[in-house]
N, C-alpha and C positions, 0 to 999 in steps of 0.2 A: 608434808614436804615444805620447804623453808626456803629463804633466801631471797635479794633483796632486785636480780635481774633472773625468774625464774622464765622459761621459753616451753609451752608442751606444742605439740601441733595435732591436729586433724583436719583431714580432710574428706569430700564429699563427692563422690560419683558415682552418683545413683542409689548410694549407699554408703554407709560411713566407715571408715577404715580408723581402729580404738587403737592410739599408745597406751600402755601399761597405766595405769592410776585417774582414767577417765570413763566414764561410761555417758549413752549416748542413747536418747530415747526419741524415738521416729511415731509421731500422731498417727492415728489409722486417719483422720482429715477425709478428707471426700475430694472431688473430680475440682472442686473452686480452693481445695488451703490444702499443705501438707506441713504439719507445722513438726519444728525438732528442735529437741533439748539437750543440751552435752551439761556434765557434772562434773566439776574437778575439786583438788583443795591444792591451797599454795599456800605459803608462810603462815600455817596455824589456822587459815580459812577457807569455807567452804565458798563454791562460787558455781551457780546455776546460768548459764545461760540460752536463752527458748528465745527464734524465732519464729513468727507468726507463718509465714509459709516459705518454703524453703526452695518449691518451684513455681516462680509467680513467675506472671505476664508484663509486658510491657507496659508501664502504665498503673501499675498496681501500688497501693500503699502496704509495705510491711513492719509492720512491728516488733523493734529487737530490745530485748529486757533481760540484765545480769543482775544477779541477785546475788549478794558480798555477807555471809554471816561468820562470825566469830568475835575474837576479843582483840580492838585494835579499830583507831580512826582514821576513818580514809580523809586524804587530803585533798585530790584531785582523781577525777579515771575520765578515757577516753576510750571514745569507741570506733574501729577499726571498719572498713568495707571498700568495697570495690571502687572507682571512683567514679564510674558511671553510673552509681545510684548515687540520688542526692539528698540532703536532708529536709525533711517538712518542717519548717517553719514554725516555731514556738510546740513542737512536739515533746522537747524534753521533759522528761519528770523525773523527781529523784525522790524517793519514798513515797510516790502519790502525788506530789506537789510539782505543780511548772515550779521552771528552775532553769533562770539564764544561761548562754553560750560564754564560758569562757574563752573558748576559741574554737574558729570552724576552718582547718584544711583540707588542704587534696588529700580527703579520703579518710579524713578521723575526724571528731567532734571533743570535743573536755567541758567537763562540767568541773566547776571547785566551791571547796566548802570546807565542813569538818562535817562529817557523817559516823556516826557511832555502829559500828559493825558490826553489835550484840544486837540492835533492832532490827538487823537483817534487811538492809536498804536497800532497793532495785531502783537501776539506770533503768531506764527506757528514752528510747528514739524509736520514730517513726519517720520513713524512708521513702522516697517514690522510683520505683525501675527505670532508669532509664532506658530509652530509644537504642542507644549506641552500646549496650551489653549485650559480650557474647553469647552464643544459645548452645542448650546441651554441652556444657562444656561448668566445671565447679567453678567457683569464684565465691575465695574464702575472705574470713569475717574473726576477728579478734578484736580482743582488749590492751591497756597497759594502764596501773593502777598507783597513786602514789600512795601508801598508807603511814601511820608514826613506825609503826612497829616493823614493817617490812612493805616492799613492793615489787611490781610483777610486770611480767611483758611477754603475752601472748598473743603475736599479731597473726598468727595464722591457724587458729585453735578452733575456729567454725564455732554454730556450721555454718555450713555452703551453701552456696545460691547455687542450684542449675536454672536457669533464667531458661522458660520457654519457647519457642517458634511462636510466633502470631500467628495464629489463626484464621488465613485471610477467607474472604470471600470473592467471589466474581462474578460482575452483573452485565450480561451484554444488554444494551438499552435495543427498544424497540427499532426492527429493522424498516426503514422504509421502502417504497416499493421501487424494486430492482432491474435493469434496463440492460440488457448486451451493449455495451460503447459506453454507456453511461456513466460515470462517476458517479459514485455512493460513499458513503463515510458511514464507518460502523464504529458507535461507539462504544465504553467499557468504563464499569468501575469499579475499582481494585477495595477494600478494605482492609487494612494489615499490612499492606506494601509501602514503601516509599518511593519518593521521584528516582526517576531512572532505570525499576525495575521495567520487565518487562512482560509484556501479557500476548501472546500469539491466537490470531487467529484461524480457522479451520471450518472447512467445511468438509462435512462427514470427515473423515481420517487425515485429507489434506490441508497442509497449508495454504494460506490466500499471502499474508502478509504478518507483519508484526509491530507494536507501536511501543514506548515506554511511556510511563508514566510521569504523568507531572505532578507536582508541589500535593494539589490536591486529591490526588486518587486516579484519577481521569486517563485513559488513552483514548486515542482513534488513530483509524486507521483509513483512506481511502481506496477504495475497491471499484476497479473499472472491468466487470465482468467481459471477455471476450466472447465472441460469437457463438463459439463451443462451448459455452459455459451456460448456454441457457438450459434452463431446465428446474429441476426442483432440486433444492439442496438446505443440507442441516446443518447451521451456522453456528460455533459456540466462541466464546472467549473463551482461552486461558492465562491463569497468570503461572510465569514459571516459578518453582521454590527456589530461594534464598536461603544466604546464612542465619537471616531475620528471620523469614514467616515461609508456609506451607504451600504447595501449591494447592488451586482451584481451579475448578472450571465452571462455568457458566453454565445455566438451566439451555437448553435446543429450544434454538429457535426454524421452524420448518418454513423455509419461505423461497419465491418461483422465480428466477432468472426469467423478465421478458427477453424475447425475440430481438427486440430493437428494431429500428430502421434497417431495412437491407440496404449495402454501397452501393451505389450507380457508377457507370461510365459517360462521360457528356462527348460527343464525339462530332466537331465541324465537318459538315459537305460544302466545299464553295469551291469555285474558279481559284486559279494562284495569282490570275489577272485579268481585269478588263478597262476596256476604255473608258474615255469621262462621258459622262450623260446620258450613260448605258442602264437600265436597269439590271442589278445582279440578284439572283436568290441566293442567299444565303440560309443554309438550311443545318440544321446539328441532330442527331440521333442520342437518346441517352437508353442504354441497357442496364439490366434488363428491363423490360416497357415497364415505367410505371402507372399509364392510364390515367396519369393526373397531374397537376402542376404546370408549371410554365420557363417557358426557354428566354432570358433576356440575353439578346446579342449587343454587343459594344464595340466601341472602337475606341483603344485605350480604355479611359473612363467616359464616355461618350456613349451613350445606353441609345442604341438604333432605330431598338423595338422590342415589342414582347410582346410572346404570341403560346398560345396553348397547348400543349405536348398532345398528342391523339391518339389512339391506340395502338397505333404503330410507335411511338415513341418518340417521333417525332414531330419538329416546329421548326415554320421558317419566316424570314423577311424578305422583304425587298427593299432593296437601298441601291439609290440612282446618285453617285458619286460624280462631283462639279468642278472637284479639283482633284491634279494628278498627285501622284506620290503611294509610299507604302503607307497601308493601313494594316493597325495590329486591331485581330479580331478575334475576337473569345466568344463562348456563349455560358449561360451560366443557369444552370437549373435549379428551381427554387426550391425540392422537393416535395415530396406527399405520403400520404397515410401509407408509413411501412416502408417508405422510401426515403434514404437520405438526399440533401443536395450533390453537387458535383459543378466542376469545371473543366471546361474542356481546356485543352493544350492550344495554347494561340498560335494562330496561323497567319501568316502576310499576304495581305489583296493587294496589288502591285496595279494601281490606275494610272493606265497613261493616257496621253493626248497625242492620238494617234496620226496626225498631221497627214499632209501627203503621201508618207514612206509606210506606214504599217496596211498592211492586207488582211483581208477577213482570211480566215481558214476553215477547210472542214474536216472533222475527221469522222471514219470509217470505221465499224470493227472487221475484227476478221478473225472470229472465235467458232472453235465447236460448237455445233448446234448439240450435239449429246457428248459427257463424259463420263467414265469409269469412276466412281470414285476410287480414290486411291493412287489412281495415275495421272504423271503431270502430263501437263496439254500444254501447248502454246498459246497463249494471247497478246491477236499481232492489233496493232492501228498505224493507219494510212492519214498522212497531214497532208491537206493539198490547199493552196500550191503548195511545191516539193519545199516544205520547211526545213530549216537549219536550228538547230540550237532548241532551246524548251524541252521539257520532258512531259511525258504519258504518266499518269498515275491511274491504274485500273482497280475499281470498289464493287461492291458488290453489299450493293445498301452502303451501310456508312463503313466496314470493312477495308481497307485497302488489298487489292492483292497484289504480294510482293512489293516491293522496293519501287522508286519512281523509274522510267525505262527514258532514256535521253532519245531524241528525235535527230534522226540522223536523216537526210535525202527523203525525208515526211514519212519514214517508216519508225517505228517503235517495240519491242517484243520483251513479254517475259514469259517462264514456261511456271504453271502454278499446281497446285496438288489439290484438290478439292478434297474435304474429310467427311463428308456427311452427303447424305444424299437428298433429290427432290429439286424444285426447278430453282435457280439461282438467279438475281440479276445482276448484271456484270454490264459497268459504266467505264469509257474510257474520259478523262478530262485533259485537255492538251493546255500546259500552263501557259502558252502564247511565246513568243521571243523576243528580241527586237527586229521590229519589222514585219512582225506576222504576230496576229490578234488571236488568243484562245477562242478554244471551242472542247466540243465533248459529243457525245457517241454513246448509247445505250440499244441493249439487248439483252436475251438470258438465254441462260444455257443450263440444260435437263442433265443434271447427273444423274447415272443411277449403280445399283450395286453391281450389276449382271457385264460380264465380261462386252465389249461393243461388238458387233457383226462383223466379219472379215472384210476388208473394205477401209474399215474405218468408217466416223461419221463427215458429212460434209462439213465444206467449211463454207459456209454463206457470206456476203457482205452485206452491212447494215450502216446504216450512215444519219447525220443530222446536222 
């Protein structure tokens, strides 16, 4: 076949698809090259052309070499490819011999001379794959040739690239040791990917979290295991697959969620008020008992004292206050082995200078000596003298029960459910008014399961 702008094509997916007057030879190659040959003749000449592998990697050098024989001088030929491969750099050769770039564009190369076409000259270039080529997908490769006698133009005559997926890998880096509350950062590194993809983490089948990757390979991810989460778990990376590269996942890593610190509750016992130059306990409860550590109380930022949590759970001060006013008071527990710190909710100690007009007061309980559990009871207290104004708050240890109860003609009452059974103590504190000086009232009262005796149980008075 003849003529002087001749055009054949072929192409490649997965296998080569032959127009009429071409044939097309596929290397048996191995798992690393799969190299292929197409043969055609155009204006009186035969023309071979063999690349070195036909499905390379990223990163790979291929080598592509046409072979021009018959009667007739070639003037110029350029060679044809994707433009996301690039060309290596003094690779040209033309019959064996390097042999300068006449010119290098987006996506063809020329080599010029006078080349005698009966010695049956072969173009060669040598190619690097580009990053940014599509995968599983052809991406064809052709010539155009100028000769005396005739010349040709076959820009899409192959063969083909099918450019493969990367190959990645996944590495979860060594886990360190793991806390319930705790921040942890798990990290991961990708091979084959690039910045942005993304690698998710799992333990056993669930998700935790997911990171992308940066520039160099790299994700992480920080992991604050919740309470429920402790335990033994199998931790992998994966990366997800791309239009680029493969997915992977990471070798099992088997490692133990500690416990953590258990939460505390820090919880103020004090008066709501007292006079100046009065000794006040100031006392806080922190649950559940941690058996250890220490309670600093303050006033604002004004640290009181500290004093040591006991097995009940409790620590207290004493503070003999010299001038009047609100005092804001916190307590603040340091924590201990397996327990975390806490703060308690601040509360206002209202010291006054009780002058001629304020009166001491006392108050009374007037509680069941036994309850049901389950059924509410009343708990009354008695202010005397016959107080106005201030409220009753009734605790039970550091518990409040119910809501604060206002002091009316120095009576107080709320009615309360106890939920557990066994002996209770139950304190009334009377916040003081103006005019009348707090005070407080303790007692306990025996709950039990078993319905009470008909009658009911008495009701005693108890005072302080």
């Amino acid at each position: 076949m003849s003529g002087r702008s001749v055009r054949r094509t072929i192409a490649m997916a997965g296998a080569f698809a032959v127009t009429a007057g071409f044939a097309v030879t596929m290397g048996a190659g191995g798992a690393s090259a799969a190299p292929a040959t197409i043969t055609w003749a155009d204006g009186g000449k035969n023309f071979t052309r063999t690349i070195s592998n036909v499905a390379p990697a990223e990163g790979e050098v291929v080598t592509v070499s046409t072979t021009i024989a018959g009667t007739d001088t070639i003037n110029w030929f350029e060679d044809y490819r994707p433009t996301c491969i690039t060309y290596k750099k003094d690779s040209a050769k033309v019959a064996g011999l390097p042999v300068a770039l006449a010119s290098n564009g987006a996506g063809l190369l020329r080599v010029a001379g006078s080349w005698d076409a009966s010695t049956s000259p072969t173009f060669e270039f040598q190619y690097v794959i580009g990053a940014n080529c599509a995968r599983e997908v052809a991406l064809n490769t052709g010539i155009k040739y100028s000769a005396v006698a005739s010349s040709g133009e076959n820009l899409n005559l192959g063969p083909a690239y099918v450019v493969t997926k990367n190959v990645s890998t996944t590495v979860l880096e060594p886990v360190g040791p793991l806390k319930a509350g705790v921040e942890s950062t798990l990290k991961s590194k990708v091979l084959g990917g690039r910045a942005g993809d993304l690698v998710k983490y799992f333990s056993g089948t669930n998700e935790i979290g997911s990171a992308a990757l940066d520039a160099t390979g790299a994700a992480s991810f920080k992991w604050k295991p919740a309470a429920n989460q402790a335990g033994p778990h199998d931790l992998t990376a994966k990366f997800l697959a791309t239009p680029f590269a493969t997915e992977s996942v990471s070798a099992v890593q088997s490692v133990t969620v500690d416990p953590g610190d258990q939460t505390t509750q820090t919880t103020l016992i004090m008066p709501s008020s007292s006079p100046i130059n009065v000794d006040v306990i100031i006392e806080a409860q922190v649950s559940p008992f941690p058996g250890a550590g220490t309670l600093t109380f303050k006033n604002g930022i004004t640290v009181l004292g500290t004093a040591p949590v006991g097995a009940d759970g409790k620590a207290s001060v004493v503070q003999n206050f010299t001038v009047p006013g609100n005092k804001t008071i916190t307590a603040v527990f340091s924590g201990a082995p397996g327990f975390a710190g806490s703060t308690s909710t601040a509360q206002t100690l209202n010291i006054t200078d009780p002058g001629a007009v304020d009166v001491a007061t006392t108050t009374t309980l007037n509680v069941p000596a036994i309850a049901q559990k389950g059924v509410y009871v009343f708990l009354r207290a008695n202010v005397a003298p016959r107080a106005n104004g201030g409220t009753v708050q009734f605790f039970s240890g550091a518990e409040p029960l119910g809501n604060p109860a206002t002091v009316k003609d120095g009576l107080a009452s709320v009615s309360y459910l106890f939920t557990t059974s066994g002996v209770r103590d139950v304190r009334a504190v009377y916040s003081g008014a103006p005019g009348y000086l707090g005070s407080e009232a303790s007692t306990t009262v025996t709950v039990q399961d078993e319905p009470l005796p008909a009658g009911g149980s008495s009701l005693p008075t108890f005072g302080s």
